[in-house]
KELO-152289 format. One record per residue (C-alpha): residue number from 1; x, y, z. Coordinates in nm, 2 decimals, always signed. Example, Ala and Ser with C-alpha at 12.3 -4.5 7.8 and 13.67 -1.06 7.14 Angstrom:
REM residues 2
+-----+--------+--------+--------+
! seq !      u !      v !      w !
+-----+--------+--------+--------+
!   1 !  +1.23 !  -0.45 !  +0.78 !
!   2 !  +1.37 !  -0.11 !  +0.71 !
+-----+--------+--------+--------+
***
This chain:
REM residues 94
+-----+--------+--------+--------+
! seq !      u !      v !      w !
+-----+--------+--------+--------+
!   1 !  +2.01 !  +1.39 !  -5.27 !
!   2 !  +1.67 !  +1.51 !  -5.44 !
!   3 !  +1.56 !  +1.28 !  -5.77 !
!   4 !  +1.51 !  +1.41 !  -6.11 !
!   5 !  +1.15 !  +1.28 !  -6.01 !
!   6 !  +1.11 !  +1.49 !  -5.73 !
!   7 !  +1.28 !  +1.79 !  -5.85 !
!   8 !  +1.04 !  +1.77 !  -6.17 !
!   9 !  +0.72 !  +1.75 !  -5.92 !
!  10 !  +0.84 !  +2.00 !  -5.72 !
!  11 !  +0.83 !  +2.22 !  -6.02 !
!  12 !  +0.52 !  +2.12 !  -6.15 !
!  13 !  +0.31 !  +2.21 !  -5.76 !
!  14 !  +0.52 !  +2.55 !  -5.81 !
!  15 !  +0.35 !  +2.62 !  -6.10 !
!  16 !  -0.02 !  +2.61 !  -5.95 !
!  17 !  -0.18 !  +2.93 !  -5.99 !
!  18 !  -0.34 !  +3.04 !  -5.62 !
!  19 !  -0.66 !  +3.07 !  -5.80 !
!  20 !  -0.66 !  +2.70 !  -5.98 !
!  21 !  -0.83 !  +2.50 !  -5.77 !
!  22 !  -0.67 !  +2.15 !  -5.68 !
!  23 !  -0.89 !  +1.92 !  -5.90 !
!  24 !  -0.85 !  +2.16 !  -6.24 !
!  25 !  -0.50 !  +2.16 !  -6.18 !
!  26 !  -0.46 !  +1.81 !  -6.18 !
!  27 !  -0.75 !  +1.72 !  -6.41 !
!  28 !  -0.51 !  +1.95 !  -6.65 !
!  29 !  -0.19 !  +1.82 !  -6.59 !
!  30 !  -0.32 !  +1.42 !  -6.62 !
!  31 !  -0.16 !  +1.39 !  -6.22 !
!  32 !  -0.44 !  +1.23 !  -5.95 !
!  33 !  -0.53 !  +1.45 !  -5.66 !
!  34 !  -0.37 !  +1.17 !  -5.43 !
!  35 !  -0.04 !  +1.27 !  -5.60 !
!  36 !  -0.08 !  +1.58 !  -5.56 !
!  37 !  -0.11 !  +1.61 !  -5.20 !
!  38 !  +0.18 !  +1.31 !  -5.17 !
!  39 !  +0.41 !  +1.56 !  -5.29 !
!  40 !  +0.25 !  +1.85 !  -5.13 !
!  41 !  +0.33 !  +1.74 !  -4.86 !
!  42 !  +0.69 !  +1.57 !  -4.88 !
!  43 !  +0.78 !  +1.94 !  -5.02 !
!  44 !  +0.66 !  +2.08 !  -4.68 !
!  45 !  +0.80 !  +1.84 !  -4.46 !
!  46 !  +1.16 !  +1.91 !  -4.68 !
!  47 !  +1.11 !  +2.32 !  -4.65 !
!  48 !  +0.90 !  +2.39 !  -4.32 !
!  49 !  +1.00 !  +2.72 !  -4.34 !
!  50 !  +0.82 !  +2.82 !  -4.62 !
!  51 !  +0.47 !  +2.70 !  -4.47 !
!  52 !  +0.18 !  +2.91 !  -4.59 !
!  53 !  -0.02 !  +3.12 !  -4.40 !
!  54 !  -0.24 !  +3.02 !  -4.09 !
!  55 !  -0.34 !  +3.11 !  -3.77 !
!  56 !  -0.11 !  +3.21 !  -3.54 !
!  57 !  -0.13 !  +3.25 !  -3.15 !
!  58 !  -0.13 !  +3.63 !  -3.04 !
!  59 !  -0.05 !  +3.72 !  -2.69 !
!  60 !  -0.24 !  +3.98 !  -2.58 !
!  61 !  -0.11 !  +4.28 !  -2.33 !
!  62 !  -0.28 !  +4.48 !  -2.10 !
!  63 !  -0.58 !  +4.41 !  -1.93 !
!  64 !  -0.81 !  +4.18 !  -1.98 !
!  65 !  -1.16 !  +4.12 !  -1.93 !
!  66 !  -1.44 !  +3.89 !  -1.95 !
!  67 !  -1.47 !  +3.73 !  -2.32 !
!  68 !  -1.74 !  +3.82 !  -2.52 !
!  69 !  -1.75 !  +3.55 !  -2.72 !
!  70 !  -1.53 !  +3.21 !  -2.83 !
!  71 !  -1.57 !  +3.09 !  -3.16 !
!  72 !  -1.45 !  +2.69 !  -3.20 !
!  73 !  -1.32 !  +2.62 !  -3.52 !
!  74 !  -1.35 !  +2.31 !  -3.72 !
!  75 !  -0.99 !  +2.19 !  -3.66 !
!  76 !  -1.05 !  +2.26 !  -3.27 !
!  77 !  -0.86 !  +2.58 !  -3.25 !
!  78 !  -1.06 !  +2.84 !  -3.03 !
!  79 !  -1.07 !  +3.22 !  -3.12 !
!  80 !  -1.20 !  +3.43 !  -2.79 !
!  81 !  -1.27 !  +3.79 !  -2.81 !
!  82 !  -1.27 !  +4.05 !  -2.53 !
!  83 !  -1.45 !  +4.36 !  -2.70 !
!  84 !  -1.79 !  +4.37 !  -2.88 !
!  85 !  -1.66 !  +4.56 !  -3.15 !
!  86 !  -1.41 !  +4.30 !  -3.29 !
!  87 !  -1.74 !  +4.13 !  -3.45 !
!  88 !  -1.74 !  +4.37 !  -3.73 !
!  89 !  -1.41 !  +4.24 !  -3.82 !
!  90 !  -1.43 !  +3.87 !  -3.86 !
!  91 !  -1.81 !  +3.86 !  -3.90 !
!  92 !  -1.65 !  +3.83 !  -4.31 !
!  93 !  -1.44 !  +3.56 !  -4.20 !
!  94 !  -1.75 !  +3.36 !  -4.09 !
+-----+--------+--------+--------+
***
């Protein structure tokens, strides 16, 4: 059974623009960024299927060659890619 608490903060990280950054949000709405995230993520842990957007793994088919290049990312995760021409793509992303 949810509280009236819950519900009501549950509502209120809804209602966070994607283009408000974390701190104005809070700064505006007199909540501390620790509560924020508290409830962030109890409302994730409670709906896991409505996680946003990330990296996924992609299988690839067909053959494969030697990789061009890995790329390490901060959280550890590694991004290899097989064709030279793939650079033009996430280049932007870098």
């Amino acid at each position: 059974m949810e509280s009236s608490k819950q519900e009501r903060m549950f509502a209120l990280l809804a209602s966070r623009g994607s283009d408000q950054s974390v701190s104005s949000f809070c700064q505006e709405r007199g909540i501390k960024e620790a509560s924020f995230y508290y409830w962030q993520k109890k409302y994730r842990e409670m709906n896991p299927d409505e996680q946003s957007a990330g990296f996924a793994a992609v299988e690839l088919t067909g053959p494969v060659g030697n990789p061009v290049a890995t790329i390490q990312l901060p959280g550890g995760a590694l991004v290899t890619l097989f064709q030279p021409d793939v650079f033009s793509y996430i280049q932007p992303l870098l």
